[in-house]
N, C-alpha and C positions, 0 to 999 in steps of 0.2 A: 301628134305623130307617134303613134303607136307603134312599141315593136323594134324602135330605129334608135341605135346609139349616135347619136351626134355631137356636134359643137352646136353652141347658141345658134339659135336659127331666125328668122326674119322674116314674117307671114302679117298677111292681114285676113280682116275677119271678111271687109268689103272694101270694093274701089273704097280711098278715100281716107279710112280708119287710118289712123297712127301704128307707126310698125309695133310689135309685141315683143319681147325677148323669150325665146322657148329655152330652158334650162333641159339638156340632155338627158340628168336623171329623172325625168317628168316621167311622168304612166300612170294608168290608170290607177293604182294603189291608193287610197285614202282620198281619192276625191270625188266631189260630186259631181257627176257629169252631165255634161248638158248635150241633148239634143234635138237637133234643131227639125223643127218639122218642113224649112224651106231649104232645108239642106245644107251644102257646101257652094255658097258665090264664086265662081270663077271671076275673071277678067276677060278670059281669049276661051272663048266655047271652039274656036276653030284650032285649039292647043290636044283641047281633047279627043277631036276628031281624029284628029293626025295621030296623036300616042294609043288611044284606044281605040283603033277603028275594028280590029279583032274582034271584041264583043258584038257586034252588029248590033242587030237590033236588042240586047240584051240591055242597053242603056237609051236613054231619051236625055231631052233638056227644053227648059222651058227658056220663056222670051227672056228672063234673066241672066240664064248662062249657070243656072242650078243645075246640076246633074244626077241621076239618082239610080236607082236599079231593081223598078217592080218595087214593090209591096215589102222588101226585106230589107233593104238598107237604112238604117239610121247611122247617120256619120256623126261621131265621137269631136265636138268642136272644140270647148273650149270649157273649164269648170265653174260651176256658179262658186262664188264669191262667200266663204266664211269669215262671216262678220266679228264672232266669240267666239271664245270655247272656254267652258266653266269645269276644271274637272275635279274630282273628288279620289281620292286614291287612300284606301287603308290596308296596311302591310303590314302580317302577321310572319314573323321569321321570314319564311321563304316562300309567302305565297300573300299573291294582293288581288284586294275589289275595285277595279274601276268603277266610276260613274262620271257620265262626261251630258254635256248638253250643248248642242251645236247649233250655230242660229247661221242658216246662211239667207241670201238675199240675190234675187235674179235682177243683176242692174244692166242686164242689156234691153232689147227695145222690143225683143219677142217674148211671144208666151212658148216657153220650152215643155219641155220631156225630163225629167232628171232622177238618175240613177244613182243612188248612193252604195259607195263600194268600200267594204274594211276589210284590210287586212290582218290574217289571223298567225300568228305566229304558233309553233307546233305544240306549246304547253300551254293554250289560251283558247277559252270559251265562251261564246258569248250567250246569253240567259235570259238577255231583256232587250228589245227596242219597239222603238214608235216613233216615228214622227208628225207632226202636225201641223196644218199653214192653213191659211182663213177659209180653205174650199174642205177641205177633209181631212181627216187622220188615219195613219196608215198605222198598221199594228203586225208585226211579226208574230206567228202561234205557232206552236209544235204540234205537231199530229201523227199518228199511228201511220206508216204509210198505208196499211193494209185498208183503213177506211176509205184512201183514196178511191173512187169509181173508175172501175178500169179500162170504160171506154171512153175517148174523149168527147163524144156529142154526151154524157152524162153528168160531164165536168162543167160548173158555170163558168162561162166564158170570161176572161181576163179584163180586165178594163180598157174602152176602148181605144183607140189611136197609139198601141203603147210600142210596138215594134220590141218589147220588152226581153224577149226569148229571144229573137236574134241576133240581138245586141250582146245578152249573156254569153252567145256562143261562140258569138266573134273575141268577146272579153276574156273567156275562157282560152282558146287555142291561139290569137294573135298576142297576148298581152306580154310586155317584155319582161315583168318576172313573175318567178312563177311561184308557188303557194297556194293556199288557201286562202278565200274571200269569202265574205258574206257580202251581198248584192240584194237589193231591196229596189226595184223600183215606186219611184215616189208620185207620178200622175205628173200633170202639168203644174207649169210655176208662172201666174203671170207676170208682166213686166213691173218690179219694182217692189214684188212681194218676197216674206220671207218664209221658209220651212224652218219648224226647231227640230230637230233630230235628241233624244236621248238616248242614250245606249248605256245599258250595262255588260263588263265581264268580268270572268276572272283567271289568273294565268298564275304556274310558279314560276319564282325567280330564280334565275342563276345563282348558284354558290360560288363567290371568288376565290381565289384559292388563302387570301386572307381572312376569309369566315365573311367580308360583306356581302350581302344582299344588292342584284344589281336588277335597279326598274329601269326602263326605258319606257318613255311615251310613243304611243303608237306615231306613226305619221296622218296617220288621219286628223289625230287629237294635238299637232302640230306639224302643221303641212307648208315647213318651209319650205319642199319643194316640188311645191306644185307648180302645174302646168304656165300662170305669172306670176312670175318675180318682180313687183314693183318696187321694191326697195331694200335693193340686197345691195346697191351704193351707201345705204346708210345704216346699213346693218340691224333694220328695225322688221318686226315684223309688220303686215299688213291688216292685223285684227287685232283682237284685244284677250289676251289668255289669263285666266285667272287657274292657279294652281293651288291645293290644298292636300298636304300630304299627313296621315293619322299613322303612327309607327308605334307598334307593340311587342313588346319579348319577355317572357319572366325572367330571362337573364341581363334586362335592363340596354336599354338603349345609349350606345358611348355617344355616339359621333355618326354626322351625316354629310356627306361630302357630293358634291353636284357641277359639271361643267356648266351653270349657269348662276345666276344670283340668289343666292337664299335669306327667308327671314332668320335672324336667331330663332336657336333649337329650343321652345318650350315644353319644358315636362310638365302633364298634366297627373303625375300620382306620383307618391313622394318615395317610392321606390324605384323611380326611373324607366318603370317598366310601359310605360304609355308617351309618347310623346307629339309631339306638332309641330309643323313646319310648311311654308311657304314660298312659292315663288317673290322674289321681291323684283318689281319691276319687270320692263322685256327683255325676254333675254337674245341672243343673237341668233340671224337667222339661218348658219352654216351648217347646223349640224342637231345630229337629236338632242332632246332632253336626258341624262342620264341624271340615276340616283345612287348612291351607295350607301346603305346603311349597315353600321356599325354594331356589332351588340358585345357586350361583356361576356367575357370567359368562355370563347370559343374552345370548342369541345368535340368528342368524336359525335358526342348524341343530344339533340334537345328537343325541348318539346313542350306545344303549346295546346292547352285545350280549348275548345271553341265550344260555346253554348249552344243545343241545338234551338230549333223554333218553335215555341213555346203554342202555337195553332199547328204543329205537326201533332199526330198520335205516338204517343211515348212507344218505344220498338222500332218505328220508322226511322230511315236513313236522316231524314229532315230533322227527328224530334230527339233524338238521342243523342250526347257528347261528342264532342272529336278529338282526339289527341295528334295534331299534327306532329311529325315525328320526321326528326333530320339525322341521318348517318353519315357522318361525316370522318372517317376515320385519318389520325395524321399516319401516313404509311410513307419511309422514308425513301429517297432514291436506291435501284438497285445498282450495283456493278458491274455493266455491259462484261457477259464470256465470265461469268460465275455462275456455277450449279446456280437451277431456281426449281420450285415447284412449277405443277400445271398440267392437263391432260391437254393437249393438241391433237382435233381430231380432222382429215382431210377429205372432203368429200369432192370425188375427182367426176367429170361428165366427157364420154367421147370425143368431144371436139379437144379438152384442154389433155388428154392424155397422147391426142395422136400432134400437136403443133404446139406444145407447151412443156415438152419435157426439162427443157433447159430451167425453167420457172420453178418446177416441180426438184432440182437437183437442187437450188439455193434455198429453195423453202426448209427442205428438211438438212439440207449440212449444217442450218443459220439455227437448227433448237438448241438450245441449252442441255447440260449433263444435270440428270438429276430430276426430266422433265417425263413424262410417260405419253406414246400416241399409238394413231393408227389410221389406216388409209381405207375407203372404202371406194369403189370405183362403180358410182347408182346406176350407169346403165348397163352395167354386169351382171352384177348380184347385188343385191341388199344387205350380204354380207362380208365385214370387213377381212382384209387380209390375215388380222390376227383374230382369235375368238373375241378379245377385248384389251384395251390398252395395254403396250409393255414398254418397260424403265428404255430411255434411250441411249444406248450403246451402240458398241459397234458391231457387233454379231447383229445385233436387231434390226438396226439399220441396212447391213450390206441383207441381210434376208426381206427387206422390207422392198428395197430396189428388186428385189431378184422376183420377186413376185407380181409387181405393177406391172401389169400389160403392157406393150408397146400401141396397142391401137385398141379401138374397140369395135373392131369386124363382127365379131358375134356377138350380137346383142342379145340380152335374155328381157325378160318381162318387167323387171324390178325396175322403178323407177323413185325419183327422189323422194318421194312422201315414206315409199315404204323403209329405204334407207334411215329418213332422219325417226322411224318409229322403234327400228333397228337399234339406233346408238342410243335412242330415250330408254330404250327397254334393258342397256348394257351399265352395269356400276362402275364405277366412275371409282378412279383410285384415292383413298384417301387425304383429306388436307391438300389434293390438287385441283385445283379450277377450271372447269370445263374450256373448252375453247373451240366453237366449228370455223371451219374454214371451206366456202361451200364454190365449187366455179360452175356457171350457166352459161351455156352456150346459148342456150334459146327457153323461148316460154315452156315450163313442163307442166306436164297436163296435172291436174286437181291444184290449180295454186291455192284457191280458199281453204285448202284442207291441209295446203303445208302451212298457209300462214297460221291458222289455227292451232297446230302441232306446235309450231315454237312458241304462238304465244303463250297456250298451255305450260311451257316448261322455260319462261323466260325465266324464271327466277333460280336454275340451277347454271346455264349457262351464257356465255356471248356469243353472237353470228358475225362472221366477218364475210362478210358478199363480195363476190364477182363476178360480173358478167360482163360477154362478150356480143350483145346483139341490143339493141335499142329493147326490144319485146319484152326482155328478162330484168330492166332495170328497176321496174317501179318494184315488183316482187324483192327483188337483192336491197331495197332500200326500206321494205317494211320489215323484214328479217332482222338486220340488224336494228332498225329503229327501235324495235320490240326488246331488243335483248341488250341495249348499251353497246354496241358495237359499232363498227365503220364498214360501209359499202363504197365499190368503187366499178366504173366500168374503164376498160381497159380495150380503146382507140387502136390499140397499135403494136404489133411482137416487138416493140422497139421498149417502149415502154411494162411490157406485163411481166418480169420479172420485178424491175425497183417499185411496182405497185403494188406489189403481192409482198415483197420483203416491210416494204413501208408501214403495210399495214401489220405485219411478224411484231414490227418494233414496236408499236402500240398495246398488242399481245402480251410484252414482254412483262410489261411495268406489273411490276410487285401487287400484291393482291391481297386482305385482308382473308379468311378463309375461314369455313365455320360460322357465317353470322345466324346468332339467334339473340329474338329475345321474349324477355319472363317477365312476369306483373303481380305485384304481391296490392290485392284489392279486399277493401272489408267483404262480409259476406255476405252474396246476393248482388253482384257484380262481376261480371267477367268484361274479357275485351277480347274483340273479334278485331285481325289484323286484314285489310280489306286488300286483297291483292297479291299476298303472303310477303314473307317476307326475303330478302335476296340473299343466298349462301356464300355468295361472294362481293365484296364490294373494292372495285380496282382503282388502285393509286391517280387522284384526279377527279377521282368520282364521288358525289355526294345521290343521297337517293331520299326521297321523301316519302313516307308512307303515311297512312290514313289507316287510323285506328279508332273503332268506337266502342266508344263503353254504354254495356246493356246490362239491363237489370234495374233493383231497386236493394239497397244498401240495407243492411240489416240494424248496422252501429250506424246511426246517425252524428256520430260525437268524431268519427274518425273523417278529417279533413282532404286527405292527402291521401294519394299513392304511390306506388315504386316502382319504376321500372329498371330493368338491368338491360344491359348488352354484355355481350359477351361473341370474341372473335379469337381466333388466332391468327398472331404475326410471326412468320419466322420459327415456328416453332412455342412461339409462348402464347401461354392464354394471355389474354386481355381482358377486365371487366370495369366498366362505367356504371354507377348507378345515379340515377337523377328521381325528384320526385317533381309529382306536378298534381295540383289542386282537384280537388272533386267538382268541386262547383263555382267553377270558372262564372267569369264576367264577360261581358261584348257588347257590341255595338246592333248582334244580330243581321249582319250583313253577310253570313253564312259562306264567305269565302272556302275555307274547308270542306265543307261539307257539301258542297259543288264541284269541286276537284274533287272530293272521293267518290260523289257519284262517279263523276268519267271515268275515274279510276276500276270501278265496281263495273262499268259497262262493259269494258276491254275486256274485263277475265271472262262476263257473262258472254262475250261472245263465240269463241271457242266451243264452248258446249252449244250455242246453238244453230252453228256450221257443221260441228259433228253430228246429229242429230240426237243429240240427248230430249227431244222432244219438243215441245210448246213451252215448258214451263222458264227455261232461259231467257229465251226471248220474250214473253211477258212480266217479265221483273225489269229486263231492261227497257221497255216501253214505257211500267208505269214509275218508274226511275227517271226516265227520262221527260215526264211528261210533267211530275210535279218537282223536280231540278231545274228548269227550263235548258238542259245542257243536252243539246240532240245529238243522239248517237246513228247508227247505222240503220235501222229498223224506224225511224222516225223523223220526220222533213220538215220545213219550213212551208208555210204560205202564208202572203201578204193579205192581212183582209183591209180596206178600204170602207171606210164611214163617211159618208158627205156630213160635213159640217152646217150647210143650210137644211133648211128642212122644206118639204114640200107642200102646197096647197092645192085642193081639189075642189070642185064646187062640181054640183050637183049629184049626189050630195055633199054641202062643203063640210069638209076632213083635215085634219090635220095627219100624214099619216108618217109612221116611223122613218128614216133617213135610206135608203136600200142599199145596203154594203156587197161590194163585189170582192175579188180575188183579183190578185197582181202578183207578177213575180218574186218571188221572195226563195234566196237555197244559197246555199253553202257552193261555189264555186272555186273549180279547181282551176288555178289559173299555169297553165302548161310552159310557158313563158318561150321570147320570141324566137323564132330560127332565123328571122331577118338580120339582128343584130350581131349575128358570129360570123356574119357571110362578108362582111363591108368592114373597111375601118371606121375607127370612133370618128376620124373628121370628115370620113364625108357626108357634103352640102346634101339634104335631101329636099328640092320642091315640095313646096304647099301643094298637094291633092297627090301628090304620089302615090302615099299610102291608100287613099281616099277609091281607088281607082282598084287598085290590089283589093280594099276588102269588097268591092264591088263583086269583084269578079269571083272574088270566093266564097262570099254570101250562095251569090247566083249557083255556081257549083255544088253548093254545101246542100243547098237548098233541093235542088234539081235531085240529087243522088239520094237525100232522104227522101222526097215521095217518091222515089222508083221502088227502095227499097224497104218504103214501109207500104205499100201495098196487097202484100199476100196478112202483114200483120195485121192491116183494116179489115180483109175479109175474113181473116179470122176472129175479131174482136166481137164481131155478135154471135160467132157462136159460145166460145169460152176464151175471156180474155183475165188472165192471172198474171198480177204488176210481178215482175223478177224479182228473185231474194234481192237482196241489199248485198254489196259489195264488202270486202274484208274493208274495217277502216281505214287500213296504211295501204292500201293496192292501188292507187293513184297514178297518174301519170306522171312521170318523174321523167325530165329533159336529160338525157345522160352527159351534156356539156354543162351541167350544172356541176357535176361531182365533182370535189374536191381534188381525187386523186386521180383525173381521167388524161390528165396530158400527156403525148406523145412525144415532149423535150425534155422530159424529168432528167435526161442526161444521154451526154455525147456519144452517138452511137457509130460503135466501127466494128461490122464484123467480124475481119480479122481479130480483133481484140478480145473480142466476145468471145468468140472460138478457143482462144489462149486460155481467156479467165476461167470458160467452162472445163476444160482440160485440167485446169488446176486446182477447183474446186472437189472435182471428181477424185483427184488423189487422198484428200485432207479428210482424216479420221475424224471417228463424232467426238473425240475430248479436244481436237483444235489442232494435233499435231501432223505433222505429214514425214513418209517417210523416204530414207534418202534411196530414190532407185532412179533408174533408167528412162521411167514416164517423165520423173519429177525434171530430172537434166532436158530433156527433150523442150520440156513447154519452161523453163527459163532459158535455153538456148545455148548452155554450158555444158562441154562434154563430162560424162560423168565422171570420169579418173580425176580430171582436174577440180570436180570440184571437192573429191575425198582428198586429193591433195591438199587440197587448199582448207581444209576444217584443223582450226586449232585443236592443241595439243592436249588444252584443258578443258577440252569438249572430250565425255568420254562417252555421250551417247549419239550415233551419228542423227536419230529424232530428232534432238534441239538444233545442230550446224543446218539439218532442212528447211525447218520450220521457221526457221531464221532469215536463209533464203527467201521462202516463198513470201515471208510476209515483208522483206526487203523488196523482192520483184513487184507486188504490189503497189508496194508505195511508189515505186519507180513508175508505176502508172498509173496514179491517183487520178488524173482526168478521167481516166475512164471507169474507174471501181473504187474510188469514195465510199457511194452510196451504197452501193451494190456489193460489196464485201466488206462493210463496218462490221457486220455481227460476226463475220465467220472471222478477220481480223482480231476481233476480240478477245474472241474464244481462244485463238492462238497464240496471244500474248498473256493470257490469266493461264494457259498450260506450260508455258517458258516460264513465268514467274516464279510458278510451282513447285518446278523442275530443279534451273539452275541461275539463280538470278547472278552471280558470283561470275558467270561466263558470257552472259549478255555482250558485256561491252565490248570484248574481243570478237566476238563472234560479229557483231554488228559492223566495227569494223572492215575488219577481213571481209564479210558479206558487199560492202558499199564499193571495194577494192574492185574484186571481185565483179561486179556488175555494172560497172562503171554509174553507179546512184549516190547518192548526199541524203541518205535517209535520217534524221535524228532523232538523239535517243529518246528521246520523251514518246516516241512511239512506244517504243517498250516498257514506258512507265519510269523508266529509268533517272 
């Protein structure tokens, strides 16, 4: 049941079968699917008459009560059965090689169709697979797409009976989550046979904010919950999982901690620094496998070298060292409404200028003193309000308002690419940390060429996206993905101020500044930093970089190298030095050096979007071709080898096995619109769905050959396959975002109106002052409230600000969220001020207002 949140469900396969239990979180992700070439068995063919008679004649059925729809439908039944799974796992710091080998077993009564589907998590690649079963072996290979043949009667035809493509497509757009897959189709499976699958990849790990390392097993690589649950009463799993985990660090392996059963921790080198560990026993079937590894003297920086491959050519990315390399700085909390560095730059679009200004008045009241910005409004001009960032005050501020358009009636030509080349082209104030803050109404035209633009320059800045239209999401999520930020689409004017502040507050967090680093190497060695390295690294944040050392050593006698970092905090330099070996050890399972391929592909692609020429995009091809890590410019196809071999007579021959092509590519899985339409419990009928991909097969189907017809008649005269897509420009479902809900908090216009009123008074250091607006929007006449300001208040700024931020609290339901920062600000300029009068003031204020505010608001 694809696509559909539910409770446990109650389906058979055919009259007669024993009921199944379908577990809710089931879907396609990690499992092998099976289908069935006799389709979907009804019971009542006159159920489907009645519910589907709409399609007319676009469905049939045969004497069984099988139903099906043309030549396109393969129905998604039920998964073939994973017997084993053997997996191998070696974890270098923060990055590990899977190796896993899967034996499943078709124990139903048909000869199926079966699809093997993994999924890939957004730091994970995979390098190697094949599988194999007593008819043939299927083998994943990377290829240039551009050798592809660009018309399809040139293309050898796919293996037969595979419905394999329109399966994919249905995989890709109905599948309830969404990500990326690799999908393989594997031929037929007869009844009782088994397929081995091996896969390798490799993925980095998360940094805990304890310095552990955290792996997680794929679901594929344990699919407790897959489509049957036969023994989730007994908490066992239904196969047999053998786990073997190899853990490496020069700074020595502590401690390994796991939510399931482990062997003791054996160290295999007597400085700790290599060690081993095991699954013991099964472990339960609720939930994933997690690992935590531990290492000694967690640090801002470490680093581990990897041997390159000893049959690569010395120079090459394969055959040369690695120094994997973790920046990890400890950077400690800041104090919400205290001076902080940072440049804030705001890039505005017509739609959010002319129904968004309320968003735009919180944004900029809620910066910090001490921080420098500037506003750019891209369907204007390309150029900012100021020539380049200025200190945030209040002159700068009230002139920053004074300048914003109220609408954007007159358009000029400039559009956002030329904008963000604008602020790339403008210096950046010193020891402050970039920050964009970018809003999209809709898709803008050259998106490859803005994506290219930031990634270019990901390493001076962060992107904080928003967009207001489904079109502009997947773009607002490759922005920030590229540059360690947060994107968010924003549903609702109820919501687009606390979503836009939300992500302000992430902004805020303290930020290391200045990072560089240096390498003191004998002579005849340098090291090239493959990606550069980041100017900034923000509180929370750890970053991995891939560095290789090239050359040949002059001193042979000299072991060791050095490396430094060096950052500033707060104003203070900072410097780490660590050394790490020249001629490291390994297992040569080249985990590094396959993440910094990918790493090396991402920056090569930029220049060859911009058109820096051919030569870009041929390094990441042949990068990509001897990494096995595919990048954008290079695709997957399945080739298929019959495992018996053939005899001819006359003359009798033995001749070679004849390999075809099968589905094989990286699938972007869109994830379902069914399931946010319906609640989790409702019942959904067996073929429901079954009926839905019917119809939209058929549909899907219908409108590509309409619309690929003028492209067949163009294909013999000149048919040239399309560039390749930016890699982050994906389909991204905007109900997936994190920060896209439209209840984030209680909304009441009138309220809104007050809050906006009041914000609008409040100076950029926090304070507000005592007049006539200020009385009006707390509802006290002004006389009374100078009346009423003690005697040992002698600046009437503090008895306001007191006020204002008492009225507040007095309607904390509704501005919480939504005036924390500007709050803050106003309580660290009270403290400043006159901490000595607080209490009376607060007081008197609560009298006053008829509120019960306490004092611990005021820090007090």
């Amino acid at each position: 049941m694809l696509g559909v949140e539910s409770r446990p469900l109650q389906c058979r396969d055919t009259p007669g079968d024993n009921p199944v239990l379908m577990n809710r979180d089931s879907g396609p992700l990690g499992l092998l699917w099976l289908y069935m070439k006799n389709l979907l068995v009804c019971r009542s063919p006159e159920m489907w008459h009645q519910s589907f008679g709409l399609l007319g004649k676009s469905y049939a059925h045969d004497t069984t009560g099988s139903f099906f729809l043309g030549k396109w439908l393969r129905v998604p039944l039920y998964p073939v059965s994973l017997c084993s799974a053997v997996v191998d796992v070696a974890i270098q710091d923060y990055v590990a090689d899977v190796a896993a080998e899967l034996i499943y077993q078709n124990k139903s009564q048909t000869s199926t169709e079966v699809l093997f589907v993994f999924p890939l998590g957004p730091h994970m690649a995979i390098y190697s697979f094949q599988a194999r079963s007593e008819d043939a072996k299927v083998h994943a290979v990377l290829q240039d797409e551009l050798s592809v043949p660009p018309c399809p009667s040139q293309v050898q035809q796919p293996h037969e009976a595979t419905g394999g493509w329109e399966n994919l497509e249905y995989l890709r757009d109905q599948s309830e989550y969404p990500g990326e897959a690799f999908a393989c189709f594997l031929g037929t499976l007869s009844p009782g046979r088994e397929v081995v699958v091996t896969l390798r990849y490799v993925q980095e790990l998360p940094r805990e904010p304890d310095g552990a390392a955290r792996f997680v097993l794929s679901p594929t690589l344990n699919p407790y919950g897959t489509l049957y649950v036969w023994n989730c009463r007994t908490s066992k799993l239904h196969y047999s999982l053998l786990l073997t985990a190899s853990l490496q660090s020069p700074r020595g392996v502590v401690d390994v901690q796991a939510n399931f059963a482990l062997t003791p921790l054996i160290y295999t080198a007597q400085d700790h620094s290599t060690a081993q560990v095991s699954l013991a026993g099964s472990p339960q079937c609720h939930h994933d496998l997690e690992l935590l590894v531990y290492y000694g003297d967690p640090t801002a920086v470490s680093a581990v070298v990897e041997k390159g491959d000893p049959e690569a050519p010395p120079g090459s990315l394969l055959g040369d060292p690695m120094v994997l390399v973790t920046l990890a700085p400890s950077i400690p909390e800041a104090v919400p409404g205290q001076r902080q560095s940072g440049e804030f730059i705001f890039l505005l679009n017509t739609t959010f200028l002319e129904h968004a200004q309320d968003s735009l008045l919180f944004l900029l009241k809620s910066l910090p003193l001490g921080c420098y910005f500037n506003i750019y409004c891209y369907e204007e001009t390309s150029v900012g309000i100021y020539s380049q960032s200025v200190e945030y005050t209040q002159d700068n501020l009230t002139e920053a308002m004074r300048r914003i358009p109220s609408t954007g009636s007159s358009l000029g030509d400039s559009n956002l690419l030329e904008t963000l080349r604008s602020v790339y082209n403008t210096p950046r104030p010193h020891r402050h940390p970039r920050q964009l803050f970018i809003f999209m109404a809709g898709l803008p035209p050259d998106v490859e060429a803005i994506a290219a633009e930031v990634c270019r320059h990901r390493n001076s800045h962060r992107c904080f996206s928003f967009c207001f239209s489904e079109d502009s999401a997947a773009l607002a999520m490759a922005l920030a993905k590229e540059t360690g930020g947060e994107a968010a689409y924003v549903s609702s004017d109820s919501s687009r101020s606390l979503v836009v502040l939300k992500c302000l507050k992430q902004a805020l967090k303290p930020a290391a500044e200045g990072v560089s680093l240096s390498w003191t190497l004998p002579r005849g060695l340098e090291v090239e930093v493959l990606g550069g390295t980041p100017q900034s690294i923000f509180q929370g944040q750890h970053n991995l970089l891939y560095a290789q050392i090239h050359g040949q050593a002059q001193d042979t006698t000299v072991a060791k190298g050095v490396m430094t970092l060096q950052y500033s905090l707060d104003g203070q330099d900072v410097t780490y030095t660590i050394e790490f070996p020249l001629c490291p050890q390994g297992d040569g399972r080249l985990a590094g050096h396959r993440l910094a391929a990918r790493c090396l592909m991402k920056r090569l692609l930029p220049e060859s979007v911009s058109g820096s020429g051919e030569e870009p995009r041929h390094r990441a091809v042949e990068i990509s071709l001897t990494s096995g890590i595919i990048c954008p410019f290079t695709s997957y196809v399945g080739v298929r080898t019959p495992q018996r071999v053939t005899w001819y007579q006359r003359p009798l021959a033995l001749l070679p096995p004849r390999q075809s092509l099968i589905p094989c590519q990286i699938v972007e899985l869109r994830g379902s619109r069914i399931s946010s339409c319906y609640p989790k419990s409702i019942w959904v009928p067996p073929g429901w769905l079954t009926a839905v991909r019917a119809s939209w097969l058929a549909l899907r189907q219908l409108t590509h050959d309409i619309a690929a017809l003028p492209q067949r008649r163009a294909c013999s005269k000149a048919c040239k396959p399309p560039p390749p897509l930016f890699s982050s420009l994906k389909y991204v479902d905007p109900m997936e975002f994190g920060l896209c809900s439209s209840t984030l908090w209680r909304w009441c216009p009138e309220a809104a109106a007050k809050c906006q009123e009041l914000v609008a008074l409040q100076n950029a250091d926090g304070s507000w002052a005592l007049s006539s607006g200020l009385a009006s929007v707390l509802e006290v006449d002004e006389d009374e409230i100078k009346g009423k300001m003690p005697d040992e208040v002698m600046e009437p700024s503090i008895w306001a600000t007191v006020m204002a931020v008492t009225w507040l609290h007095r309607h904390d339901e509704y501005y919480q969220d939504l005036c924390e920062l500007l709050e803050a600000k106003a309580v660290t300029w009270l403290c400043s001020q006159a901490v000595s009068q607080l209490d009376k003031c607060l007081e008197t204020a609560n009298t006053l207002l008829g509120s019960s505010v306490k004092p611990s608001v005021f820090r007090l």
